[in-house]
C-alpha positions in Angstrom: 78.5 9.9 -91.9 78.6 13.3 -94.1 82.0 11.5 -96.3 79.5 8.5 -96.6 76.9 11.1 -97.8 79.1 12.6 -100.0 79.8 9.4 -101.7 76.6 8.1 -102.1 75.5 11.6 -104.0 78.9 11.7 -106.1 79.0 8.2 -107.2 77.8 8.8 -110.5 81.3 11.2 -111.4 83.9 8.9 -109.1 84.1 6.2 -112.0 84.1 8.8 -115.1 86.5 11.6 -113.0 89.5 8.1 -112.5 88.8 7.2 -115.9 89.4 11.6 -117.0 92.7 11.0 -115.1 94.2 8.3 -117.0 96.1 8.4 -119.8 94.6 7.5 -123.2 92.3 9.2 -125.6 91.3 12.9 -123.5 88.4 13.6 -126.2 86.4 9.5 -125.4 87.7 10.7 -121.4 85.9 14.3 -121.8 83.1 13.0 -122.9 82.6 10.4 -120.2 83.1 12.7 -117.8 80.4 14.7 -119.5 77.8 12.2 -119.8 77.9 11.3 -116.4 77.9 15.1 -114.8 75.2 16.2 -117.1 72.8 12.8 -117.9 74.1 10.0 -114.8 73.8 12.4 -111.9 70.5 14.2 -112.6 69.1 11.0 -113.1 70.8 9.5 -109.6 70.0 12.3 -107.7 66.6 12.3 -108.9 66.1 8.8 -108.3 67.8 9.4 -104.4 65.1 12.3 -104.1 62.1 9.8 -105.0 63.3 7.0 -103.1 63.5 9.7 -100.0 60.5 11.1 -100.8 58.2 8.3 -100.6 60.1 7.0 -97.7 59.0 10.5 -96.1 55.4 9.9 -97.5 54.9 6.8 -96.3 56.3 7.2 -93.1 54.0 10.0 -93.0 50.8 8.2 -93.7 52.0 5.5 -91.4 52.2 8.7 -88.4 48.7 10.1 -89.2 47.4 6.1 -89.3 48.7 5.7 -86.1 47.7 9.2 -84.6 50.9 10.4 -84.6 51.2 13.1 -87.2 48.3 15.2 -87.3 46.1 15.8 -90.9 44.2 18.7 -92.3 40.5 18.7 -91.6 38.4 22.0 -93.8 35.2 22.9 -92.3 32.5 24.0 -94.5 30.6 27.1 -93.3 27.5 26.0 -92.5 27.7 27.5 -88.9 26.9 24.8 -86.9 30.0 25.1 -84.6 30.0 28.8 -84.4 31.8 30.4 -82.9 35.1 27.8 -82.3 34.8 28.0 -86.5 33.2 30.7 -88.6 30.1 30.7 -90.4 30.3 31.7 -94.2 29.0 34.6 -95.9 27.2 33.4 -98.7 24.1 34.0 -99.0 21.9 30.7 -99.3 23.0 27.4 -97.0 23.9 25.5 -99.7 26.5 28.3 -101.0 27.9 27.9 -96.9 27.8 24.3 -97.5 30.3 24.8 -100.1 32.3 27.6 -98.3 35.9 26.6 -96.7 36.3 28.7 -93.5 38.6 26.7 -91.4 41.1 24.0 -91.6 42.1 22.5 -88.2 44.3 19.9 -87.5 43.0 16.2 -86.5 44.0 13.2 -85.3 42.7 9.8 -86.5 40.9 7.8 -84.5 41.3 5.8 -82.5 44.9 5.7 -84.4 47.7 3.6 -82.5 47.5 -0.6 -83.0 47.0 -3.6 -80.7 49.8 -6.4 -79.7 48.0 -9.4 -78.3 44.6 -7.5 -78.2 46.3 -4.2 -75.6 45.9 -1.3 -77.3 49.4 0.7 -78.0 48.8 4.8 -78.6 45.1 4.4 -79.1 43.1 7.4 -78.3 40.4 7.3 -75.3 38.0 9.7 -76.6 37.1 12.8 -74.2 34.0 15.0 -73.6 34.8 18.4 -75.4 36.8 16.5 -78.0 35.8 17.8 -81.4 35.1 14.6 -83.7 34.7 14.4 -87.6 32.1 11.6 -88.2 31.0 9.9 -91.6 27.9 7.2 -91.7 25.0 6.9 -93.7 22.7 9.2 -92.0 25.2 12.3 -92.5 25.7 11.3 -96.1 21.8 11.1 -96.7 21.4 14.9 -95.0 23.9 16.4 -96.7 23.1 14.5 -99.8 19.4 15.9 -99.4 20.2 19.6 -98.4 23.9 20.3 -100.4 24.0 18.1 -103.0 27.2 16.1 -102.3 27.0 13.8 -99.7 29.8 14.5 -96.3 30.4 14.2 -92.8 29.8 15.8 -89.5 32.0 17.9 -87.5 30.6 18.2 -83.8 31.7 18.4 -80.5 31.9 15.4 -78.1 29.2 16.2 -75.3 29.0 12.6 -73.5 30.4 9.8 -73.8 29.0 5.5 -72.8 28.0 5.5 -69.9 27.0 8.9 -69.3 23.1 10.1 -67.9 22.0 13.3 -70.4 19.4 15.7 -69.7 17.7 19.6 -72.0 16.4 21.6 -69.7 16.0 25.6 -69.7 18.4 25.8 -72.1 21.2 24.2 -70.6 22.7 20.8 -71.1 22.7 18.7 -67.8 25.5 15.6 -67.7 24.8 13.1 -64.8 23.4 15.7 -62.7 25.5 18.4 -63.3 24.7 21.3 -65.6 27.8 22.1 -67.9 29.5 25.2 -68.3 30.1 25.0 -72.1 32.3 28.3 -73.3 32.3 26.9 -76.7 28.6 27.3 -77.3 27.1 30.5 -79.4 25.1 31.9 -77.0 24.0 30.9 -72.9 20.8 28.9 -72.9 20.8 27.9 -76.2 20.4 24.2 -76.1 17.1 22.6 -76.8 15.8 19.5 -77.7 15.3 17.5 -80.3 13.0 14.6 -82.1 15.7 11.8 -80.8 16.5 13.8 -77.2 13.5 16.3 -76.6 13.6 18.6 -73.6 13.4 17.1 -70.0 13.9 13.7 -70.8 16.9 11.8 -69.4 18.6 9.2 -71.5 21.7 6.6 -70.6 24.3 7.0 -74.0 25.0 3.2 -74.2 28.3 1.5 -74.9 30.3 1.8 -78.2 28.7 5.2 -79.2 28.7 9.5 -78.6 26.1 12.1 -78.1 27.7 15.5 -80.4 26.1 18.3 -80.6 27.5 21.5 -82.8 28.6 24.7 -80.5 26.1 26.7 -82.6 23.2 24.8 -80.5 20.2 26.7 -82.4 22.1 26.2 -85.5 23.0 22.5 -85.6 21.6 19.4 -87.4 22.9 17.0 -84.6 22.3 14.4 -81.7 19.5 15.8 -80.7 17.8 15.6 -84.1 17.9 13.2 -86.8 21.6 11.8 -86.1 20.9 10.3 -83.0 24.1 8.5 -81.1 27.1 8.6 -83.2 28.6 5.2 -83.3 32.2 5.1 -82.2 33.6 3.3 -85.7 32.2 6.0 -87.7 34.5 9.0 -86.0 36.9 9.5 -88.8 39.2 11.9 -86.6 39.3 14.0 -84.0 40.7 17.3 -82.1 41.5 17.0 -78.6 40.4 19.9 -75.9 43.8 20.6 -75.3 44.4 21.1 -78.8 41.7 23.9 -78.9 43.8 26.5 -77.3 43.7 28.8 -80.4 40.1 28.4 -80.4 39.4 29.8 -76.8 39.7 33.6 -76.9 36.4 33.1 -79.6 34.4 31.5 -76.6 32.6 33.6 -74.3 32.8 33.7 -70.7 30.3 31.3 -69.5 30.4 31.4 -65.3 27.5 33.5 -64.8 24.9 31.2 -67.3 22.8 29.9 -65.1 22.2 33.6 -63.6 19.5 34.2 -66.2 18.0 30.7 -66.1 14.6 32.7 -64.6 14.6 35.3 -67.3 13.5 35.6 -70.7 16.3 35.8 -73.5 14.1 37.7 -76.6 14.0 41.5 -76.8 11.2 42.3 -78.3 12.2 45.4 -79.6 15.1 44.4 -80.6 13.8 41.6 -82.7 11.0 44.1 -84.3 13.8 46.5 -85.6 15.8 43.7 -86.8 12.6 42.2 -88.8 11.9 45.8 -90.1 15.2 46.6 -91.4 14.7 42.9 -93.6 11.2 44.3 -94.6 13.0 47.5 -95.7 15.2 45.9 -97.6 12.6 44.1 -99.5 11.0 47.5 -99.8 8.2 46.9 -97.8 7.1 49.3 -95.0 8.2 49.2 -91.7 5.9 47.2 -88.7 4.5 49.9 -86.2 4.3 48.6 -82.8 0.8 48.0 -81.4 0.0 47.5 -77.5 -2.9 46.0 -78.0 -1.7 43.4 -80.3 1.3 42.8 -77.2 -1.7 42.1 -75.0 -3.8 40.0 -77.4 -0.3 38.1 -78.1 0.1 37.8 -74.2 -3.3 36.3 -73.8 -2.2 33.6 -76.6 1.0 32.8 -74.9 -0.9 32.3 -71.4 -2.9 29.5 -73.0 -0.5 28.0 -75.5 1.6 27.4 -72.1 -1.7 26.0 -70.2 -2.7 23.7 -72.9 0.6 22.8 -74.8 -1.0 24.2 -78.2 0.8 25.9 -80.7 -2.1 25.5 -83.7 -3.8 28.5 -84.8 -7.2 26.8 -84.8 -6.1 26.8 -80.9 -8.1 22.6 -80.7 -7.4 22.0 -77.0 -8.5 25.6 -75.3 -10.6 27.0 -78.2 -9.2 30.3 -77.4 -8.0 31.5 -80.9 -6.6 34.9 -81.7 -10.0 36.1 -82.8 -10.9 35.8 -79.3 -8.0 37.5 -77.9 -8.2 40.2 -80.2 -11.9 40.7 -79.9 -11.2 41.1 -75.5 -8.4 43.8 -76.1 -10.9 45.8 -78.6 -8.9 45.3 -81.7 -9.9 45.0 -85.0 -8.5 44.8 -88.3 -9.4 43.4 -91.5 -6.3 41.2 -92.1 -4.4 39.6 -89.3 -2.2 36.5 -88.3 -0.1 35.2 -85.8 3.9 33.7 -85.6 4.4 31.2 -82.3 7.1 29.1 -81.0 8.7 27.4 -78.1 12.5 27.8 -77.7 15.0 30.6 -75.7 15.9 32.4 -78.6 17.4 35.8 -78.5 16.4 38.3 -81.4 18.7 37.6 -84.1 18.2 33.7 -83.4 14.5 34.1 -83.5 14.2 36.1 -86.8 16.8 34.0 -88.5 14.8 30.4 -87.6 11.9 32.1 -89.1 13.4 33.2 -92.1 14.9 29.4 -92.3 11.0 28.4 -93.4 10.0 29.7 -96.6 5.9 30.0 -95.3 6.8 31.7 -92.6 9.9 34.1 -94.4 6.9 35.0 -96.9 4.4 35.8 -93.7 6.6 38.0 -92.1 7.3 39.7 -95.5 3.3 40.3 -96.3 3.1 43.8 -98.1 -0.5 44.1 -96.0 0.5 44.2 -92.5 1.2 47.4 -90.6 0.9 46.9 -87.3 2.8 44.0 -84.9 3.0 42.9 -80.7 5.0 40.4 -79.3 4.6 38.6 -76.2 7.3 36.8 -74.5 5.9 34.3 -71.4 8.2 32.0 -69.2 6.4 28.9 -68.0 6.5 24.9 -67.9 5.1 22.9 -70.1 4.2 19.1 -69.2 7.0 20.0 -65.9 9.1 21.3 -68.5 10.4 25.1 -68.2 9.9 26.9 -71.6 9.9 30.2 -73.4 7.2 30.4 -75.6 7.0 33.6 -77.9 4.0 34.9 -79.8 4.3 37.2 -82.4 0.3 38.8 -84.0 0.4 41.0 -87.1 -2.6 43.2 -88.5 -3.1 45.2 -91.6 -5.7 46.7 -93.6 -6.1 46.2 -97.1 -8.8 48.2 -99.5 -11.8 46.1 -100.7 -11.5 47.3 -104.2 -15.2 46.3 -105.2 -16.0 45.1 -108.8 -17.7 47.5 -110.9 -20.5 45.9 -111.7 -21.3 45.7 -107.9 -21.4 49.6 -107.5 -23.4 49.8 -110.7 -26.0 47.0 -109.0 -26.7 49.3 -106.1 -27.0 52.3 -107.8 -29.8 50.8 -110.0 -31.5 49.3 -107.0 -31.1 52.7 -105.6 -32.9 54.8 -108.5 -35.3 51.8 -109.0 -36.4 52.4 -105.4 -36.7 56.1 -105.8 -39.2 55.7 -108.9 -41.4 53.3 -107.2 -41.6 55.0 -104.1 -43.0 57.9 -105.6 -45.5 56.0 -107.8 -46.7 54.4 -104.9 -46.9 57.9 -102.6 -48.9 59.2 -105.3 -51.7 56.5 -104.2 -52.3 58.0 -100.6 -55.1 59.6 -101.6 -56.9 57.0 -103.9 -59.6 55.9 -101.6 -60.0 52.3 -103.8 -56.6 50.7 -101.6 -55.8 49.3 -98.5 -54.2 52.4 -96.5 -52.5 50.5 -94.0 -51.1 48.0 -96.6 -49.8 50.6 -98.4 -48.1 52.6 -95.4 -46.0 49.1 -94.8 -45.3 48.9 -98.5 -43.7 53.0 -98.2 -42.3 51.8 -94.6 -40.0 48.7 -96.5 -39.2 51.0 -99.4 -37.6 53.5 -96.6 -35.8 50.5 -94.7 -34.7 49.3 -98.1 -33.4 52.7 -99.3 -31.6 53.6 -96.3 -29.8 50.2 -96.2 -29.1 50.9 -99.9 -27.6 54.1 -99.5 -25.6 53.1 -96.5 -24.1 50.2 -98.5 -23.3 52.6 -101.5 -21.7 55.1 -99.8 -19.6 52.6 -97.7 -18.6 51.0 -101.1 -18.1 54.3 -103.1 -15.4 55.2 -100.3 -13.7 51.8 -101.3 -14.3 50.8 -96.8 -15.1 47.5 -95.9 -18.4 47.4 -94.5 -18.6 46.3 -90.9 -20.5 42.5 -89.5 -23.7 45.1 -88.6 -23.7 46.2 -92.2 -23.1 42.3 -93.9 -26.1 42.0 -91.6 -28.3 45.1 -92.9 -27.6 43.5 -96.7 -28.9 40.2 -95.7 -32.0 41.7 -94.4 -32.6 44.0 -97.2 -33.1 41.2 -98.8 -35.8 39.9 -96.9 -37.5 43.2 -96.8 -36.9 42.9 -100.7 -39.0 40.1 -100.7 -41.9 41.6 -98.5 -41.8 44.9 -100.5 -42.5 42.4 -103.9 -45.1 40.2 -102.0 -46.6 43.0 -100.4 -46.8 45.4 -104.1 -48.3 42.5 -105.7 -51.5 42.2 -103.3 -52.0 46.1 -103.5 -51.8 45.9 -107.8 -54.2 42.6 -107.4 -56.5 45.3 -105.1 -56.3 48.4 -107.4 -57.3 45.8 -110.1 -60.8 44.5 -109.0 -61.6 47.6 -108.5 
């Protein structure tokens, strides 16, 4: 074998070393010899390399068509199977998107080949299998939110056949709930638009339910992906082949202990949203017990009625109601629900996910916040629901010509009072007319002053005091009416 070898690489100097060692012209024998060790046998050996080489590479490609070699997979750090792969650092998603932060080895599938219609080394796809997908729906999402169109990587939850059920969190598989390691954080799954909580569903033949590990983190089954078909897996990682990945995953066996309790901190949520207002140099939330309670109250009917809309349409019982029964008050206020068992991080970071609400929780004007965490069902349906209130106070700042208006009506008021006192003792005029018209000047003076002094101090003046202005308007009128029958008097005399 190795002499064979040996031959096969030397063959270009055999011919030209015989024809060195024979007699004749040794310059025309040199040179031969020359030619062949320095032009003939780079050229063979490279042409021997090649030839081995894409022997190796397609025997290679053959392996990884048939699932037998393994390929390279890279995951982009989007997050959404945190924690079996890393999430990326970059700032914005689409920066993640483009973020390589793991590169594990997959199998094709299904991979092997079929003799006679059997299938020879064909994969049988297992739950917990980690499957790299590709259709038109994954291509259209990524498309839409990274700019380059891509496929899915997500874990194999259930497979034909199989009964599926959300519910507090947990993800139930033909009865059973599963103990899932691999998954960010207990009690994290929730539904979807295509599998919403507390609905059973059948997955039908030929196709997958996937969902990412990162379960509040993952564009998947239970969203807009729906069933992934069985053709469009690409390749896949078995379960056993995740053994590097398991000292990442938590211990899951005691889960279902906290299925009763709620999973926010409230505290720790409100220092983790004032260190992100401090960094946008805004002023830190002080916490408020009354805006707790009034938050409470909302959560007590958002669970009774299913509402989340701040105009509260099925109980009528907004936040200004539930405000106005703890005795709080404010001049600017607003309020943050949702349904979901999110822990503090979690919560904050879904928030900050919607640019309306990122911006409400960053208002310069609030100052004071309560959250409310209630446990509860919904429609049969155990739930979390979380409600966040926010107050401030922010300055009037009245216009100028407002406070010069007042002032005016103020010193006009003082003149004609005193013309009008001087009249007491003009025995040509209705006494008792006149004592009303001195009475409204009084009630119009007073409310004049009040609202002066209320704007001069740059305070918001209270509902009682919107109330006084509209009425000193009608006393306003009176005052005129009233003036104008006392001048017709004094006249005809």
């Amino acid at each position: 074998m190795l002499k064979a070898l040996f031959l096969l690489l030397s063959f270009p100097l055999v011919i030209p070393w015989q024809v060195y060692k024979r007699k004749g012209n040794r310059l025309l024998r040199l040179m031969v010899f020359l030619l062949s060790s320095f032009v003939l046998l780079p050229l063979w050996l490279l042409a021997l390399f090649s030839l081995v080489f894409m022997i190796t590479v397609r025997a290679n490609r053959l392996g990884v068509e048939l699932g037998l070699v393994t390929e390279t997979v890279y995951v982009s750090g989007t997050g959404s199977m945190y924690p079996t792969f890393p999430k990326g650092v970059s700032a914005s998603p689409t920066e993640q998107a483009n973020e390589l932060v793991a590169a594990p080895r997959m199998r094709r599938f299904p991979g092997g080949f079929s003799i006679f219609g059997y299938p020879v080394l064909k994969y049988q796809l297992q739950r917990g299998d980690i499957i790299n997908f590709v259709n038109a729906r994954t291509s259209e999402i990524t498309q839409k939110e990274y700019g380059h169109p891509s496929g899915f990587i997500k874990r194999a939850v259930a497979l034909p056949g199989d009964t599926v059920e959300i519910r507090n969190g947990y993800l139930w598989l033909n009865g059973q709930r599963l103990v899932e390691p691999y998954t960010a954080s207990p009690r994290s799954t929730f539904g979807g638009q295509f599998l919403p909580d507390c609905q059973k569903i059948t997955v039908p033949g030929g196709k997958v339910l996937a969902l990412g590990d990162n379960r509040k983190g993952s564009s998947d089954s239970r969203h807009e992906i729906g069933y992934v078909e069985m053709q469009d897996i690409v390749s896949v990682q078995t379960l056993s082949q995740q053994l590097p990945y398991r000292h990442l995953w938590r211990d899951s066996s005691r889960d279902f202990e906290t299925a009763s309790q709620p999973t926010l901190d409230p505290d720790k949520y409100r220092e983790l949203l004032n260190k992100k207002r401090q960094e946008n140099n805004l002023a830190a939330l002080a916490d408020r017990e009354q805006l707790r309670q009034s938050a409470a109250k909302r959560a007590d009917v958002i669970l009774k009625y299913n509402d989340l809309s701040f105009e509260a349409t099925r109980s009528g019982y907004t936040m200004a109601k539930a405000l106005s029964e703890v005795g709080y008050s404010n001049i600017i206020w607003g309020e943050a629900p949702t349904i979901g068992y999110y822990e503090a991080e979690e919560l904050l970071e879904n928030y900050f996910e919607f640019p309306a609400t990122k911006k409400f929780l960053l208002d310069k004007d609030f100052q004071e916040t309560g959250l409310a965490v209630k446990m509860g069902e919904i429609n049969g349906c155990p739930v979390q629901v979380i409600v966040q209130h926010l107050a401030g106070y922010v300055p009037p700042n009245y216009k100028a010509e407002d406070l010069n208006s007042w002032r005016e009506a103020l010193g006009q008021l003082e003149t004609v009072s005193i013309s009008w006192l001087k009249l007491k003792n003009y025995e040509g005029i209705d006494h008792a007319r006149l004592d009303r018209l001195l009475d409204l000047f009084n009630q119009e003076k007073t409310i004049a002053e009040a609202t002066l002094k209320k704007m001069e101090a740059n305070q918001w003046l209270t509902k009682s005091e919107e109330a006084a202005i509209e009425r000193y308007g009608k006393l306003l009128d009176q005052s005129h009416s009233l003036a104008t029958e006392l001048n017709q008097q004094i006249s005809n005399r």
